[in-house]
C-alpha positions in Angstrom: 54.0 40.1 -31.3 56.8 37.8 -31.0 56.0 36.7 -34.2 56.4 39.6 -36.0 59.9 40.1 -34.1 61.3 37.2 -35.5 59.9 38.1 -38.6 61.4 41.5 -38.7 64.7 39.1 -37.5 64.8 36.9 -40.5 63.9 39.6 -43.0 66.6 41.8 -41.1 69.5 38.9 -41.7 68.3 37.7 -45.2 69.3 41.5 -45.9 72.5 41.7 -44.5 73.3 38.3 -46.5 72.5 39.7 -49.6 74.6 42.4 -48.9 77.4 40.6 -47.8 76.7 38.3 -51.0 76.7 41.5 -53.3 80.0 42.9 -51.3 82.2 39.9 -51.9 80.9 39.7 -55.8 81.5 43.5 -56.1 85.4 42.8 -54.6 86.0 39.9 -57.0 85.8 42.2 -59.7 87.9 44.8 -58.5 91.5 43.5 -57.8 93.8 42.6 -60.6 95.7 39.4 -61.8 93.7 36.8 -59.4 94.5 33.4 -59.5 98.8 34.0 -59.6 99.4 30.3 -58.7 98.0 29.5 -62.4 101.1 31.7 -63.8 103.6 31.1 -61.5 103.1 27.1 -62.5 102.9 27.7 -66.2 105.8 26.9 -68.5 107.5 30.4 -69.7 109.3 29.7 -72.9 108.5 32.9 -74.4 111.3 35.0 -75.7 112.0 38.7 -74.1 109.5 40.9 -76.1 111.3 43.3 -78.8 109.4 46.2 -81.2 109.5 45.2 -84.8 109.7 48.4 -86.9 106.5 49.6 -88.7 105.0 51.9 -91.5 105.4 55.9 -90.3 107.9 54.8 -88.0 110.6 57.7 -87.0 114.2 56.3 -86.8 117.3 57.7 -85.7 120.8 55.4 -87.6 123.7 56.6 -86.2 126.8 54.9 -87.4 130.1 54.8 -85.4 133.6 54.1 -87.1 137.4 54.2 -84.9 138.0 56.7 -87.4 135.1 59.1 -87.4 135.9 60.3 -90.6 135.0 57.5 -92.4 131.3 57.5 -90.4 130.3 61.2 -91.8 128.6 59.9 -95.3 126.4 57.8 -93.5 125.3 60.1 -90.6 123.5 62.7 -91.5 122.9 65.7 -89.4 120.1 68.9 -89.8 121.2 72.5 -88.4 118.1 73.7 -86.3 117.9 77.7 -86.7 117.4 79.4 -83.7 116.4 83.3 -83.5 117.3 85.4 -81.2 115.3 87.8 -78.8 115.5 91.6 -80.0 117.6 90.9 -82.5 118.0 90.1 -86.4 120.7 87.6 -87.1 119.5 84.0 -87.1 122.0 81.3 -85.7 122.1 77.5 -85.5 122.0 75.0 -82.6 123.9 71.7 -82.0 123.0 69.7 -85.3 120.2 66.7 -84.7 120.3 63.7 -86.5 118.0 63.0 -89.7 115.3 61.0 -88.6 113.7 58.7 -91.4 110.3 57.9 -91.9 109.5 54.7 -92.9 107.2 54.3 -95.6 104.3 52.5 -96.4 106.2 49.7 -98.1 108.5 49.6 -95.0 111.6 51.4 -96.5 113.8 54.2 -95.6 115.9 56.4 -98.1 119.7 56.1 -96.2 122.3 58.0 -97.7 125.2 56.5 -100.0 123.1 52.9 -99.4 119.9 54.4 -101.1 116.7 52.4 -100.2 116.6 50.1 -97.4 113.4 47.8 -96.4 113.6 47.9 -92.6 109.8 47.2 -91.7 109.2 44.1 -90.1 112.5 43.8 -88.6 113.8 44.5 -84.6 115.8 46.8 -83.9 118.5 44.3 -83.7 117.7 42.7 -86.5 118.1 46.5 -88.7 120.7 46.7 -87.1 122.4 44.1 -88.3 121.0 44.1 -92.0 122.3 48.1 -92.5 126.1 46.8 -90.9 125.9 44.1 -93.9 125.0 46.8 -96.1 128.1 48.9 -95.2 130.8 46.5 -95.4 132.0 47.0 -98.9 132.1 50.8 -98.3 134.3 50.6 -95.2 137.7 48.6 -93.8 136.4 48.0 -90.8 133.1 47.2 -89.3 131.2 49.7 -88.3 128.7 50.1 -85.5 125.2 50.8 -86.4 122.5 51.9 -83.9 118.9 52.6 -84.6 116.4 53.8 -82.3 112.5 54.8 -83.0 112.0 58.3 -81.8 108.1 58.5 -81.9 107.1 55.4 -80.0 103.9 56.1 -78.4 101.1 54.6 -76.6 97.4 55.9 -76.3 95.2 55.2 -72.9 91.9 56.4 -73.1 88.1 55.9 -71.3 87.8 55.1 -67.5 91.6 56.1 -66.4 92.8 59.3 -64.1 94.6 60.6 -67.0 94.2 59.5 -70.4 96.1 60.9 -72.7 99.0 59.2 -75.3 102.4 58.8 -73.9 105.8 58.1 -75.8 107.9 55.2 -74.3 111.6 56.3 -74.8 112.7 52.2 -74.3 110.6 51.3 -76.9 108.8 48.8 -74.4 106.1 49.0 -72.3 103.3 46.1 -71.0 99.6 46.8 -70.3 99.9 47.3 -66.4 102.9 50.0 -67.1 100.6 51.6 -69.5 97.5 51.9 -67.3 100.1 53.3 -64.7 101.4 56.0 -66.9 97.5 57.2 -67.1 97.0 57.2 -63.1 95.5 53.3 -63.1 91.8 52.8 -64.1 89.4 54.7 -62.4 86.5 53.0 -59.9 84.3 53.2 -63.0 86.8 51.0 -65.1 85.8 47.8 -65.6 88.4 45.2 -65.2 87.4 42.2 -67.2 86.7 44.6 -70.1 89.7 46.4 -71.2 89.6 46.8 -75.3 93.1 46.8 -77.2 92.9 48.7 -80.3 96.2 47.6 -83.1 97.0 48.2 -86.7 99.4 46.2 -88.3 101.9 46.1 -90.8 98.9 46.5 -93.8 97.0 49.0 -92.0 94.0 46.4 -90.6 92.4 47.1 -87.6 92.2 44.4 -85.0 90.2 45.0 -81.4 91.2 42.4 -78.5 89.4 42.4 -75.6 91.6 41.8 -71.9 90.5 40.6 -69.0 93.2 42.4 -66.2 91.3 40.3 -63.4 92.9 37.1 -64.2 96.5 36.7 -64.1 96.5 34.7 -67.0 96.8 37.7 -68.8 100.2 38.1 -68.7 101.0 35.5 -70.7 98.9 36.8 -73.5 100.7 37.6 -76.6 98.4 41.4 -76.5 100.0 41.9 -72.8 103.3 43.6 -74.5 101.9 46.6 -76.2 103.2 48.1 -79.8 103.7 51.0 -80.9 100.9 53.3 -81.8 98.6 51.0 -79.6 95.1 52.0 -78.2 94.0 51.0 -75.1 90.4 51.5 -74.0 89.2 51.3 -70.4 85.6 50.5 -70.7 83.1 52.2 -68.2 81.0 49.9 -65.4 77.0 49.9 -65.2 77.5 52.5 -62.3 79.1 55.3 -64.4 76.3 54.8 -67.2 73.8 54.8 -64.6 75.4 58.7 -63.7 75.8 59.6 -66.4 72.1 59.1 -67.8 70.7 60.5 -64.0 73.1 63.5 -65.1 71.9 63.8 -68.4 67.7 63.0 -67.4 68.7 65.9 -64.5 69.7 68.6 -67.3 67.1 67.7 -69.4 64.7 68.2 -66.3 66.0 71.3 -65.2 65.7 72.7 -68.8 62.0 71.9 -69.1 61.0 73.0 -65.7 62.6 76.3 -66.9 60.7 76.4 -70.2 57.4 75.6 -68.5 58.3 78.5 -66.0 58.9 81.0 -68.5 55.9 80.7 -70.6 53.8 80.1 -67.6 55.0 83.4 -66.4 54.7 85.0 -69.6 50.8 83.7 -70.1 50.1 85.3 -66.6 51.5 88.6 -67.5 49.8 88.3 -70.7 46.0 87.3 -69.0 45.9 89.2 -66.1 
């Protein structure tokens, strides 16, 4: 008898090890950016990350003269037409800026300048190429800003709320952009997060993340670009579901069928 208690005993903690074992290996999965130290000692030289403007870009140029007279050639605006309720006469709104699309060669058509390659260039960097551009055509130096109006991110797979998102700085990490889609959900698997890019020529490039080490961060896929995918992939748990979902359906359906014709052959024979 006493035996078997201890028995029982022994098989009764080996479970609650395993357990315990499966519990802590189940947790180390689950938090993100382990092992900060790593980071926190590693040598940052890095410069702050800045978007570099691509194929089917949309930029707004504004440029700004002391006399703004002189600006007017180079800005060009388009009169949205607004119609009114119960009525026949058509008026216009506050004119927008022009927004210019950059082509697949990386070049905008800007007015008085004609064709200007901007792809591959920051913002800053545009910036100052369109001012160098303008300096025979004005007395003083003008000030040029351009901004992209249709930078957008895309979060998709095991998150709250995936949808695509547009990022009006025109920056945005990996972290911010699993926050904008209500973080991962507890089907997401951490060390599997697939980042899906297409560069300047149109290849596409698929990088797989790991979010639970912290070493992450320092990865040059950890500031996102515009356009950018990102694909939370889905644990063993949730494929497990969703096949006992699916074999569940499936059973249900041909239990039914079975039913019917059973009932139909009794009707038929008796």
């Amino acid at each position: 008898m006493k035996s078997s208690l201890r028995r029982r005993g022994s098989l009764a903690l080996l479970w609650v090890g395993l357990a315990a074992l499966a519990s802590c290996t189940s947790y180390k999965n689950v938090p993100y950016l382990q092992d900060v130290d790593k980071v926190n000692q590693a040598i940052q030289t890095e410069e702050l990350y800045d978007a570099k403007i691509m194929p089917k870009d949309l930029l707004t140029i504004v440029v700004s003269c002391t006399d703004p007279e002189l600006a007017i050639p180079f800005n060009l605006t388009v009169a949205t037409p607004v119609s009114q309720a119960n009525t026949k006469i058509n008026t216009t709104s506050q004119p927008s800026l022009q927004t210019y699309l950059v082509d697949n060669d990386g070049k905008v058509t800007f007015p008085v300048l004609g064709d200007l390659r901007l792809g591959g260039l920051t913002k800053r960097e545009a910036e100052q190429f369109i001012i160098g551009k303008l300096k025979p055509y004005l007395k003083e130096t003008p000030i040029v800003t351009v901004r992209m109006v249709n930078y957008k991110i895309s979060v998709i797979g095991e998150v709250a709320h995936p949808g695509s998102f547009v990022v009006s700085n025109e920056k945005v990490n990996l972290l911010e952009a699993l926050a904008m889609a209500g973080d991962m959900t507890v089907y997401g698997r951490r060390d599997d997060v697939k980042l899906i890019r297409e560069d300047a020529s149109g290849r596409q490039q698929i990088i797989t993340l790991n979010l639970n080490k912290a070493e992450t961060v320092l990865s040059p896929y950890y500031w996102l670009h515009q356009n950018d995918v990102v694909y939370v992939t889905p644990n063993k748990t949730k494929a497990k579901n969703s096949d006992v979902g699916t074999s569940t359906s499936l059973w249900f359906s041909a239990t039914s069928i079975l039913i019917s014709v059973a009932s139909l052959l009794y009707n038929i024979l008796k």
